[in-house]
C-alpha positions as CSV (number, residue, x, y, z in Angstrom):
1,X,218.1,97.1,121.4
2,X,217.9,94.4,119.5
3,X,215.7,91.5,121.8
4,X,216.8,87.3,121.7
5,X,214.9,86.8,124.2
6,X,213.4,89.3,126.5
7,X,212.3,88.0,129.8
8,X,210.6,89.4,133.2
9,X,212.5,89.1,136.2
10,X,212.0,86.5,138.8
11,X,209.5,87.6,142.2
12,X,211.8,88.0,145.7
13,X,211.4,85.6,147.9
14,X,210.7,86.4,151.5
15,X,213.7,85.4,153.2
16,X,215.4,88.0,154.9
17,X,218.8,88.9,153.1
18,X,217.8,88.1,149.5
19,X,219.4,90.1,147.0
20,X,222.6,90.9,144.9
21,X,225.1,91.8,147.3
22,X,228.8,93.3,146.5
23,X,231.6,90.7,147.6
24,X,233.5,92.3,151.0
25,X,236.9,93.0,150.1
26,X,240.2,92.1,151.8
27,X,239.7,95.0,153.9
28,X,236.7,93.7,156.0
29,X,234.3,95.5,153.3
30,X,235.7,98.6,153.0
31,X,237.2,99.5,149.1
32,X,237.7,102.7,146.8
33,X,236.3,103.3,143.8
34,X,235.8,106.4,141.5
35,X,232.6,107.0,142.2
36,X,232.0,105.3,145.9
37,X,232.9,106.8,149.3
38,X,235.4,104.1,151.3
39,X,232.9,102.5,152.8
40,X,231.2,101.8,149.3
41,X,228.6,105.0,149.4
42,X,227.7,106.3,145.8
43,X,229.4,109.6,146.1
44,X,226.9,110.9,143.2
45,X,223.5,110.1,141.7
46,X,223.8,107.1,138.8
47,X,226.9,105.5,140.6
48,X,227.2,102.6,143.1
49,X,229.8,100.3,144.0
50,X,230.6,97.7,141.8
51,X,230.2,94.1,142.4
52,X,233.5,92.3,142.7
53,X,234.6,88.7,143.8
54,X,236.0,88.4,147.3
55,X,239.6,87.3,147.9
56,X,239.2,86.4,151.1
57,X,241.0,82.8,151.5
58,X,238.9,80.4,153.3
59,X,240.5,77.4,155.4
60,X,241.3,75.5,151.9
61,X,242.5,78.3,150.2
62,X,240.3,78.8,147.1
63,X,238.6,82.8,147.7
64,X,235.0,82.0,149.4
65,X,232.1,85.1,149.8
66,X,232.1,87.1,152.5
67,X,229.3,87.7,154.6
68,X,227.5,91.1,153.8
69,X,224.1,92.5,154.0
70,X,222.8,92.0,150.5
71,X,222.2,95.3,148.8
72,X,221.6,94.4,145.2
73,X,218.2,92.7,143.8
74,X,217.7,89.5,143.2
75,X,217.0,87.7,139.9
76,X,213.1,87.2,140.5
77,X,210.7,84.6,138.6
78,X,207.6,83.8,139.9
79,X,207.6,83.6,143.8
80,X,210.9,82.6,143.4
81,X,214.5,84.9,144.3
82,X,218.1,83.8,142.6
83,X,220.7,85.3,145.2
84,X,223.2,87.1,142.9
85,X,226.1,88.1,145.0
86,X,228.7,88.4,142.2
87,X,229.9,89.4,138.9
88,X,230.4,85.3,138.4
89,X,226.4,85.2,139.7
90,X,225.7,88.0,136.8
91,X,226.4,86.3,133.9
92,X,225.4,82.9,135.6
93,X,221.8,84.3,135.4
94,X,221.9,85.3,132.0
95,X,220.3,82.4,130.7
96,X,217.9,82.5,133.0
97,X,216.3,86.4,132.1
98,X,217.3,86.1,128.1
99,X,218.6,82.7,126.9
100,X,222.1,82.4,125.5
101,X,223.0,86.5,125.1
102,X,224.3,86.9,121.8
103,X,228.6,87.8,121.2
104,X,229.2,90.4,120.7
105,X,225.8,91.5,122.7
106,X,224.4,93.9,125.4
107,X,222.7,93.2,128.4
108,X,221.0,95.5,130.5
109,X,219.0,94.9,133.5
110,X,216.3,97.4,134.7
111,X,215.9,97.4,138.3
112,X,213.2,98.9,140.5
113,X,214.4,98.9,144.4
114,X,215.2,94.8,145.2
115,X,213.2,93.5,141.5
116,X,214.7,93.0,138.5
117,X,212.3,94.6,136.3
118,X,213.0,93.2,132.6
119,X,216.3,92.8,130.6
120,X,217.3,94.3,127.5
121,X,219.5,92.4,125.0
122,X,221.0,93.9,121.8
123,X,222.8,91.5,119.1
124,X,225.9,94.1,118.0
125,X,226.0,91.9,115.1
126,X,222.7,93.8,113.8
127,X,223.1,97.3,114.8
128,X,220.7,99.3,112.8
129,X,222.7,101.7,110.4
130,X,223.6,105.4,110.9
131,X,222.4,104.4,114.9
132,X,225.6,105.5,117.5
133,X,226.2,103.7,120.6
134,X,225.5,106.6,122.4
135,X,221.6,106.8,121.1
136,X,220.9,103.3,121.3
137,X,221.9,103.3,125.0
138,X,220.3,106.6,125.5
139,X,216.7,104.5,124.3
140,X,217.0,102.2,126.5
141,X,218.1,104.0,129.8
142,X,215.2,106.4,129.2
143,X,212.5,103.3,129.1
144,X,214.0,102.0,131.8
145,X,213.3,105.3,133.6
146,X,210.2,105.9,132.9
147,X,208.2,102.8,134.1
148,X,210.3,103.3,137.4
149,X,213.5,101.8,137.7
150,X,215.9,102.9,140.3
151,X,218.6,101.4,138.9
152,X,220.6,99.0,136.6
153,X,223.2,96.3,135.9
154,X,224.8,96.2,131.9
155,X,226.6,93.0,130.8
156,X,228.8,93.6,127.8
157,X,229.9,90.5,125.9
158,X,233.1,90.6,123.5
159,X,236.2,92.7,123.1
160,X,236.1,96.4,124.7
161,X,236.3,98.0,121.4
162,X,233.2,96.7,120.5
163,X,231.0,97.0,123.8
164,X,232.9,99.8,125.5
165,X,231.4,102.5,124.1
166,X,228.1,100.7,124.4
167,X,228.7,100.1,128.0
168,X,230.0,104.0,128.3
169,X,226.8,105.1,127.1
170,X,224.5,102.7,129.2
171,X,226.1,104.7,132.1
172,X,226.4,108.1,130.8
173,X,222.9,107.6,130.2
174,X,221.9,106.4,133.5
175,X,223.6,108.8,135.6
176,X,221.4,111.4,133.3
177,X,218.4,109.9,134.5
178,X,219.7,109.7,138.1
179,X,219.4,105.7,137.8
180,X,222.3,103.6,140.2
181,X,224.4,101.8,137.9
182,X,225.0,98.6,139.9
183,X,227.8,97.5,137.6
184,X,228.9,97.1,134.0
185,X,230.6,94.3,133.5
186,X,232.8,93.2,130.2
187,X,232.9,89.9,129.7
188,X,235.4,87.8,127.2
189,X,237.4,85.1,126.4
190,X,236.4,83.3,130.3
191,X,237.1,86.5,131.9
192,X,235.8,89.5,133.1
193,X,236.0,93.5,133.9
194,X,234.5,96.0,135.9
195,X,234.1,99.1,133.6
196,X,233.3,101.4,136.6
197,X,236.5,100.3,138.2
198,X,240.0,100.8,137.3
199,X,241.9,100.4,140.7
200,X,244.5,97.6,140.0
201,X,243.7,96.3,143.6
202,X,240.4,95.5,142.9
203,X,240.1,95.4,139.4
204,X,243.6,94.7,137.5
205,X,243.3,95.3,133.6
206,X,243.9,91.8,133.2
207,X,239.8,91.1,134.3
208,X,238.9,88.3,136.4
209,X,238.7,84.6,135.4
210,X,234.6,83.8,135.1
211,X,234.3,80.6,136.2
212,X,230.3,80.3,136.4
213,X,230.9,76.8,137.7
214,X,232.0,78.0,141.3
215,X,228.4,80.4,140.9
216,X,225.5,78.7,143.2
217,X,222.6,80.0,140.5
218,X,222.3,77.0,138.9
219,X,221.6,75.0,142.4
220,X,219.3,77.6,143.1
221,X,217.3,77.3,140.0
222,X,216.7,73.7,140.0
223,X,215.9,73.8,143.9
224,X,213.4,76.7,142.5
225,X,212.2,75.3,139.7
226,X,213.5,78.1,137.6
227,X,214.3,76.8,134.3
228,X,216.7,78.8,131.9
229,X,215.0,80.7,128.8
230,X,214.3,78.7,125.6
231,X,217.7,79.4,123.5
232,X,218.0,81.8,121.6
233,X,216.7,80.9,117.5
234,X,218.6,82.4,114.4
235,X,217.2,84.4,111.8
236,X,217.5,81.9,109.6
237,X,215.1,79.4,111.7
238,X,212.6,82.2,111.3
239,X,212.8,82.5,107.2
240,X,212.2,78.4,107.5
241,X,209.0,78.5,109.6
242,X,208.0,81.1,107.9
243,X,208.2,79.0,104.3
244,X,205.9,76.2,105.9
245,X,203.3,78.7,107.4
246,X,202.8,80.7,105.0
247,X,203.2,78.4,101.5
248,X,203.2,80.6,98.0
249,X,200.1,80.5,95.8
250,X,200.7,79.3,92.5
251,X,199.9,81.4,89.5
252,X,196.3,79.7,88.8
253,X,196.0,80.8,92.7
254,X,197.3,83.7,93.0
255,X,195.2,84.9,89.7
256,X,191.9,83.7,91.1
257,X,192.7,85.8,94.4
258,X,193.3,88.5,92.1
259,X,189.8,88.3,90.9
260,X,187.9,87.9,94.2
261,X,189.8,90.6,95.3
262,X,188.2,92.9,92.7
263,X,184.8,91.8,93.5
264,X,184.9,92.1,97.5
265,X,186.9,95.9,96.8
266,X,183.5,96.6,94.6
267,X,181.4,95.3,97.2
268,X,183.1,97.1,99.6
269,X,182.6,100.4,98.0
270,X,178.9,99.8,97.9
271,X,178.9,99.2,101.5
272,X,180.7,102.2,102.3
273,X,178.5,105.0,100.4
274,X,175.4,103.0,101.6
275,X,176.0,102.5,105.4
276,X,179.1,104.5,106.2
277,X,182.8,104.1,107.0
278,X,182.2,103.3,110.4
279,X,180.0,100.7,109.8
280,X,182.3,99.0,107.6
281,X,184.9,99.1,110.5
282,X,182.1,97.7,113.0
283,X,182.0,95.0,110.9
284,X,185.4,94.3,109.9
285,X,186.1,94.2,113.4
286,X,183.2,91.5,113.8
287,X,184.7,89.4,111.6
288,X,188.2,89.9,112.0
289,X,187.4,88.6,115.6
290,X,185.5,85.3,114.4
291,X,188.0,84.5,112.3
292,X,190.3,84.5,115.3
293,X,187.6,82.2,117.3
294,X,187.3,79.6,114.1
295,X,191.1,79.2,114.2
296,X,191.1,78.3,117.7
297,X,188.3,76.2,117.7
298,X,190.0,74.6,114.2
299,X,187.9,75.6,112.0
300,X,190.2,78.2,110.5
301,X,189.0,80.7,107.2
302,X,190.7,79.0,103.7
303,X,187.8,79.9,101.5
304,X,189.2,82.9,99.2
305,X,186.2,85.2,99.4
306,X,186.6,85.2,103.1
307,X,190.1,85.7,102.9
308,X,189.6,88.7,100.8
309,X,187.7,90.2,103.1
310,X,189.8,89.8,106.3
311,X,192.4,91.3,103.9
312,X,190.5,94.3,103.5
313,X,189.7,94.6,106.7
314,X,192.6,95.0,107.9
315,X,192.9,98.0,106.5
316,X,191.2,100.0,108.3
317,X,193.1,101.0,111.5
318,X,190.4,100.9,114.2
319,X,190.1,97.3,112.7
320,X,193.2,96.2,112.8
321,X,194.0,97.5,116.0
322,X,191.1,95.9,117.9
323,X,192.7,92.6,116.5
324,X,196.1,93.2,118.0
325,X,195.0,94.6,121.2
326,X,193.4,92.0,121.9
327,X,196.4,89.3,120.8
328,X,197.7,87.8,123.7
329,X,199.9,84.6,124.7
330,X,197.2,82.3,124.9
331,X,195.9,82.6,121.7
332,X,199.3,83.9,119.6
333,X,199.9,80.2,118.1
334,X,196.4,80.5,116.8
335,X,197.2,83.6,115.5
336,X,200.0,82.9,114.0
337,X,198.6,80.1,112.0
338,X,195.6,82.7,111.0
339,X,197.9,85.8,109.7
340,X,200.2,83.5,108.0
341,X,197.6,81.7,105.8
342,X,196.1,85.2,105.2
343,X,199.2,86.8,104.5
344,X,200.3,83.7,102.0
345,X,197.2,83.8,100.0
346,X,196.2,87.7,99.6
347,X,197.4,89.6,96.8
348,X,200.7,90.9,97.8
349,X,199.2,94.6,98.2
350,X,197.6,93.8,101.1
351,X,200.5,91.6,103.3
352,X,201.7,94.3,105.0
353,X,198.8,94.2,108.1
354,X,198.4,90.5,108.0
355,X,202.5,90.0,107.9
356,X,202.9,93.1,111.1
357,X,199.9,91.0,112.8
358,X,202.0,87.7,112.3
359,X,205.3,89.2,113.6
360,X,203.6,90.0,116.8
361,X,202.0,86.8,117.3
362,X,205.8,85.7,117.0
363,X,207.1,88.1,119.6
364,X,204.3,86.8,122.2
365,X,205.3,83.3,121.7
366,X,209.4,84.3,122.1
367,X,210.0,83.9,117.9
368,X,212.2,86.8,117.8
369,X,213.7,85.0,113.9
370,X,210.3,84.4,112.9
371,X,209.1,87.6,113.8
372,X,211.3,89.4,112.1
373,X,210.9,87.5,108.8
374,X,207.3,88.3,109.2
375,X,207.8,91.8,109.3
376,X,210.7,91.3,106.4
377,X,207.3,90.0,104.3
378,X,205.1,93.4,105.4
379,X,207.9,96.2,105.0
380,X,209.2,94.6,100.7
381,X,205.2,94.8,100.3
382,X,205.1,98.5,101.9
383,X,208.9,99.8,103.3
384,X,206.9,102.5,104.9
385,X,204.4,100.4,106.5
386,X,203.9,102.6,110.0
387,X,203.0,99.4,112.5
388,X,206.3,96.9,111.1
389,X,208.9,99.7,111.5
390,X,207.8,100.3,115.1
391,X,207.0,96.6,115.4
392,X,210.7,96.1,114.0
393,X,211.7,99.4,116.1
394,X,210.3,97.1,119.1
395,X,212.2,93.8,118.6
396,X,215.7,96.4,118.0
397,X,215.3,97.8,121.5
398,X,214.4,94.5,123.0
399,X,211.3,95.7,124.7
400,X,210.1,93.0,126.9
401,X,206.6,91.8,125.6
402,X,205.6,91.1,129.0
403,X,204.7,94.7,129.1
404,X,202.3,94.9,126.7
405,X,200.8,91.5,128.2
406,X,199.9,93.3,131.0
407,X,198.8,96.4,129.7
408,X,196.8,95.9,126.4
409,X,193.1,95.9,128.3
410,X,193.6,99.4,129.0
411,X,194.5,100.2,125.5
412,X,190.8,99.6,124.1
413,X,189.4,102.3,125.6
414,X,188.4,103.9,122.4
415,X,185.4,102.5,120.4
416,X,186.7,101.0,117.1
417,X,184.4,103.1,115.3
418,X,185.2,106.0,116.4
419,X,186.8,109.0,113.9
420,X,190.3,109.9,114.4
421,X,191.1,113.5,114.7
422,X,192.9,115.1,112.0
423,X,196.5,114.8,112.2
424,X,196.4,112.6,115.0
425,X,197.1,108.6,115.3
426,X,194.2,106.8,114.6
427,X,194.2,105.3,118.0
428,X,195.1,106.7,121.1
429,X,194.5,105.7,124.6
430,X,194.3,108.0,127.7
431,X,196.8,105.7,129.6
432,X,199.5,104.5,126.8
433,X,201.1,106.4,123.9
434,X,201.4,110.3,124.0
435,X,198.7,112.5,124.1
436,X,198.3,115.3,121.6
437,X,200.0,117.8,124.0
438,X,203.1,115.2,123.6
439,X,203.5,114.3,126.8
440,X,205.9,111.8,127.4
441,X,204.3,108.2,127.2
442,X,206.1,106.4,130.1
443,X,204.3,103.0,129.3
444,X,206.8,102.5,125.6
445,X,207.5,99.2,127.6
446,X,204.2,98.7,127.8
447,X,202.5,100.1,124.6
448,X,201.9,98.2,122.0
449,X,205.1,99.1,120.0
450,X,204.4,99.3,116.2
451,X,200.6,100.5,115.9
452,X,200.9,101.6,113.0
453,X,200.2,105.4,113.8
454,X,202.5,106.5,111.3
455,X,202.4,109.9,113.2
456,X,206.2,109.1,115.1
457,X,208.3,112.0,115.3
458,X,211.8,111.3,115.6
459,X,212.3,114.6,117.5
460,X,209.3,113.9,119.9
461,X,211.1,113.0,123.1
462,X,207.9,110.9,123.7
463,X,208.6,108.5,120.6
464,X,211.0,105.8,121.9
465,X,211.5,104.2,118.5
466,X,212.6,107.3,116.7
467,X,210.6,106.4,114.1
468,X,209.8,109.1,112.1
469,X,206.7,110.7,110.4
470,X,206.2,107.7,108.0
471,X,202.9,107.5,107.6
472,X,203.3,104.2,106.1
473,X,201.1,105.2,102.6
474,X,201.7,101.8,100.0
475,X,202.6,102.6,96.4
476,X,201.3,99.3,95.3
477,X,197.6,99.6,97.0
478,X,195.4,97.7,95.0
479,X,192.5,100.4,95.5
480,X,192.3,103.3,93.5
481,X,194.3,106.2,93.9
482,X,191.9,108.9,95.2
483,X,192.4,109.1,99.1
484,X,188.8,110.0,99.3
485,X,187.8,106.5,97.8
486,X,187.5,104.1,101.3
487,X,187.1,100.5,99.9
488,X,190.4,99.4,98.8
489,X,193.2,99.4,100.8
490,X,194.1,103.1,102.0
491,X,197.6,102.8,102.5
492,X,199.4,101.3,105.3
493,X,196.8,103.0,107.9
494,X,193.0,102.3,107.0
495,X,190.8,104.8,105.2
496,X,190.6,107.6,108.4
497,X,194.6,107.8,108.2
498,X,195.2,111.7,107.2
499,X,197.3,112.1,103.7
């Protein structure tokens, strides 16, 4: 889905009774529903009862919440719980897991017993082409799934025809999985709907009027200290930053890059016959790394031969990949600045790893616009280049970044030197990404999306992005065109990347 803003979900608090809890009907709790015994049991895996506002009239009139045991999770941050008790709570929360949710958008919020796990947001004004409602949904019920949800709440914003079938396949998908579906709600024009219920009591085709005013999530958030997410930053925004990062060369410039490039490609080759492949990556790695530590310490790489080398480098996978794993929040602005000086002044061949490397120091810093202009820079150098379009694959799904925050230690278990087997990815990891007997990976939250494996198969139930077998090979690489030849730049993938 396509990610504004992904956010982690706020920590429980202790207090006994925390938690998203269904609104008691006028019936002293007990209701109907399609898919809910009378006392509001799930009569089959994937369905539970859905929220709904109480109207019991309090002593002043105006519908107050009834008191029931709280059943639903809260909205966690921190060591902090927002109480969601309804529909009205829902959406009042939204700005607090993904910043103002795009309309005509998706929501969807994984849940995994009493936590709110991560959200999902998709902007329905960018919906990939040729991709039905049905797969998208699909996508993003099964990664739920597999890092352990139990269950889910979907938010649909704008007119039914637009996020019904959306919504339909959110909880198609999730009764597949065995998942309780908490509640989809549509939400539009003030009002909402329950698209699990359609009893007139409860739910009368008219909706609800959503007054988030009456909801007590904002009180709780300031008496937390929960702030709402940073709003959400359109694409154009991105295409702007991106202009003053990364400033154009002119000609004299670019022409003198063009001739240091031909040198280091020369001295690369030399290097190569005389000490090895994996000695080149050894050191590309080295000073790939450095250049990382300079632009943090400000004393960030502008001299062109050094540029041309970090260029090159990052060609070759296993030195690349050592780079991103090791990308986190702390140093993506750094980062950022390093990749978009490098991808600015290389020749244009060789953008596409410096651009991907830039989109991800984006996504760790919440730049969904800017990311994606980055990766708009890698894929018109290289359209097939394998880490963008699963980086961009990433950003569509909304994968929360959180989860590769906490998992990308574990993903440098393999030395950067070390030879990729043929036909395989060139780096693989025992505990992320699926193995060679395809088993499914059920860390795709956690993964590094995009690594540029090139090795996808749309078909492979383990491949969350749907990628396909790109392998990501450029057209305009600046090295000469036998594959055997490992200086110049070897396609999208680095020299051990199999034709």
């Amino acid at each position: 889905m396509d990610a504004e803003q992904p956010r982690s979900a706020p920590e429980p608090s202790s207090r006994p009774g925390d938690g998203l809890a269904p609104e008691a009907p006028d019936d002293g709790g007990r209701s109907t529903h399609p898919d809910t015994t009378a006392d509001g049991r799930p009569t089959s895996p994937g369905a539970a009862a859905p929220l709904r506002e109480s109207t019991t009239d309090g002593p002043t009139g105006p519908p107050e919440r009834a008191a029931v045991p709280a059943q639903r999770p809260p909205v966690e941050n921190g060591s902090t719980a927002l109480t969601l008790g309804t529909p009205t709570d829902v959406v009042a929360a939204l700005p607090y897991l993904v910043g103002e949710p795009p309309d005509p958008g998706i929501v969807v919020v994984a849940l995994r017993g009493t936590r709110a796990r991560a959200a999902f947001v998709a902007d329905l004004a960018r919906v990939p082409a040729g991709q039905t409602p049905l797969e998208r949904s699909r996508t993003v019920v099964r990664l739920a799934a597999e890092e352990g949800s139990t269950g889910l709440v979907a938010v649909g914003l704008g007119p039914v025809e637009v996020v019904g079938p959306y919504l339909d396949g959110v909880v198609g998908a999730a009764r597949e999985h065995r998942l309780d579906v908490h509640d989809a709600l549509r939400v539009a024009q003030d009002r909402y709907w329950s698209h699990l219920c359609h009893t007139p009591g409860c739910c009368p085709p008219e909706g609800h009027v959503l007054d988030t005013g009456r909801s007590t999530v904002p009180a709780q958030a300031v008496l937390m200290g929960i702030a709402p997410a940073e709003p959400v930053r359109r694409p154009g925004e991105g295409w702007a930053r991106l202009r003053a990062l990364m400033p154009e060369p002119d000609d004299a410039a670019a022409a003198v890059m063009e001739g240091v490039t031909a040198t280091v490609e020369q001295q690369a080759r030399r290097m190569a016959a005389e000490v090895g492949e994996a000695a080149l990556v050894r050191r590309g790695t080295t000073e790939l790394l450095a250049a990382v530590r300079r632009e943090k310490e400000g004393r960030g790489v502008t001299g062109e031969d050094e540029l041309a080398w970090l260029g090159l480098h990052l060609t070759r996978v296993g030195a690349r990949d050592q780079v991103w794993a090791r990308l986190t929040r702390e140093d993506a602005a750094a980062q950022q600045r390093l990749w978009a000086r490098l991808t600015g002044r290389v020749c244009p061949r060789y953008r596409p790893a410096p651009a991907a490397l830039l989109a991800v120091a984006a996504w760790q810093l919440d730049d969904e616009p800017l990311a994606r202009a980055a990766l708009d820079v890698a894929l018109a150098a290289d359209p097939g280049y394998g880490m963008a379009v699963l980086m961009r694959r990433a950003l569509d799904l909304g994968l929360p970044v959180q989860r590769w925050r906490a998992h990308a230690p574990t993903w440098l278990d393999r030395p950067p030197d070390a030879p990729d087997p043929p036909g395989s990815a060139p780096v693989s990891a025992s505990s992320s990404c699926s193995d060679t007997s395809g088993t499914s990976r059920s860390s795709a939250t956690a993964d590094p999306p995009g690594r540029g494996s090139g090795s996808s198969d749309p078909s492979d139930p383990s491949d969350p992005f749907g990628s396909g077998g790109s392998s990501g090979r450029s057209s305009g690489s600046c090295a000469p065109s036998d594959p055997s030849d490992p200086s110049g730049p070897p396609g999208a993938l680095g020299a051990s990347e199999p034709p």
